[in-house]
FIVO-774005 format. One record per residue (C-alpha): x negated, y, z negated; residue in one letter. Coordinates in steps of 0.05 Angstrom, whole numbers, plus 5000, padded with zeros to 4 digits. Each point is the difference from the previous one (the first is absolute). Last residue first. Example, Ala and Ser with C-alpha at 12.3 -4.5 7.8 and 13.67 -1.06 7.14 Angstrom:
2
- xx_yy_zz_r
- 4727_4979_4857_S
- 5027_4931_4987_A
// end
This chain:
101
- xx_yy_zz_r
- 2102_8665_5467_X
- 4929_5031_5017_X
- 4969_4955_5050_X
- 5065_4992_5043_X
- 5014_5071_4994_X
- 4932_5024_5017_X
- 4999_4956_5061_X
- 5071_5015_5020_X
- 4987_5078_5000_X
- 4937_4984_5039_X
- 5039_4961_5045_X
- 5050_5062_5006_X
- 4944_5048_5009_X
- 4962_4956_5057_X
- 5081_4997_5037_X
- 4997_5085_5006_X
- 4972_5003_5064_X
- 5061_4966_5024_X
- 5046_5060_4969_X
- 4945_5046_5039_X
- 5009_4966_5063_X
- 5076_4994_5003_X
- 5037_4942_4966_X
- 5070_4975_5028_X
- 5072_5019_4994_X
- 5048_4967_5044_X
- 5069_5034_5034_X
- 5049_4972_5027_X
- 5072_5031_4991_X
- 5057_4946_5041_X
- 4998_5035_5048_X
- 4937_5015_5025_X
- 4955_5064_4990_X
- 4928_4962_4981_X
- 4987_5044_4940_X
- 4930_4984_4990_X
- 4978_5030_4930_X
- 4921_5002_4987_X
- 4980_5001_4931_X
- 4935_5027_4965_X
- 5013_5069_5028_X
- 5009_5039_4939_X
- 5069_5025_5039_X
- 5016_4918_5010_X
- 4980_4982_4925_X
- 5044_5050_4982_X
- 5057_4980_5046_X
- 4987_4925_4976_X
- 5005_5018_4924_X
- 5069_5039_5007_X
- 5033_4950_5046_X
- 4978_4937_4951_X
- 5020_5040_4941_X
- 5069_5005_5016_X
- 5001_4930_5027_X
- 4983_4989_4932_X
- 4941_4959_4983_X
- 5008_4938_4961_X
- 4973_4941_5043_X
- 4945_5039_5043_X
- 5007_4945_5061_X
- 5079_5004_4999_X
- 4981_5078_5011_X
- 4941_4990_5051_X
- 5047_4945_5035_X
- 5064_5045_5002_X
- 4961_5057_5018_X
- 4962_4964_5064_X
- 4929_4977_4997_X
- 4937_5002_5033_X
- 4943_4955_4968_X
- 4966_4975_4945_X
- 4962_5063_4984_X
- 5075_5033_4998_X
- 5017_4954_4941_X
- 4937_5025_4963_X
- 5025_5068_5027_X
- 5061_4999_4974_X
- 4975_4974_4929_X
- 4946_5065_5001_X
- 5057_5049_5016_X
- 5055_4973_4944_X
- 4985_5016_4931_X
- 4970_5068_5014_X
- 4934_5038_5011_X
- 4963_4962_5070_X
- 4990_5064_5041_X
- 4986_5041_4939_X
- 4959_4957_4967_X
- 4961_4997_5062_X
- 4991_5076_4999_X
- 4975_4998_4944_X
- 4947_4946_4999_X
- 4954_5062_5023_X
- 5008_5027_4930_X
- 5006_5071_5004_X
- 4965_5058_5040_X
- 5003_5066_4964_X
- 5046_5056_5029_X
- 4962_5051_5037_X
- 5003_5072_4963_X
// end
């Protein structure tokens, strides 16, 4: 038996589901940024949260993380392709929102 083919939308959902992931990547959209800045950026996030939602994003693939191996750490997070392909949902999102308050 092949399993039935769902919503198409799905899988975006699925990429984007949670508080955080679409916020990080409007900041992302704006350019690369550092942990500190993407956290002071979010306002309320923990830095719990912050680490959890980034390495998802990263193993989805919508994130790159450059580790730049200095000393002091370095490392900046920036938006892949398919976490840039994403910017036409986000306006959309904002669209919607703005038009439906």
């Amino acid at each position: 038996m092949t399993k039935p083919e769902g919503c198409p939308a799905e899988r975006t959902i699925r990429l984007l589901e949670g508080r955080w992931k679409p916020m990080v990547i409007h900041w992302l959209l704006q350019r690369t940024m550092r942990f500190n800045e993407l956290q002071r950026a979010l306002g309320s996030i923990t830095h719990r949260t912050l680490s959890r939602t980034l390495k998802e994003m990263e193993r989805d693939g919508l994130i790159e993380r450059c580790d730049y191996r200095e000393i002091p750490p370095r490392v900046d997070y920036r938006l892949a392709r398919l976490g840039r392909s994403l910017e036409p949902v986000l306006v959309a999102m904002e669209e919607w929102a703005l038009k439906n308050p």
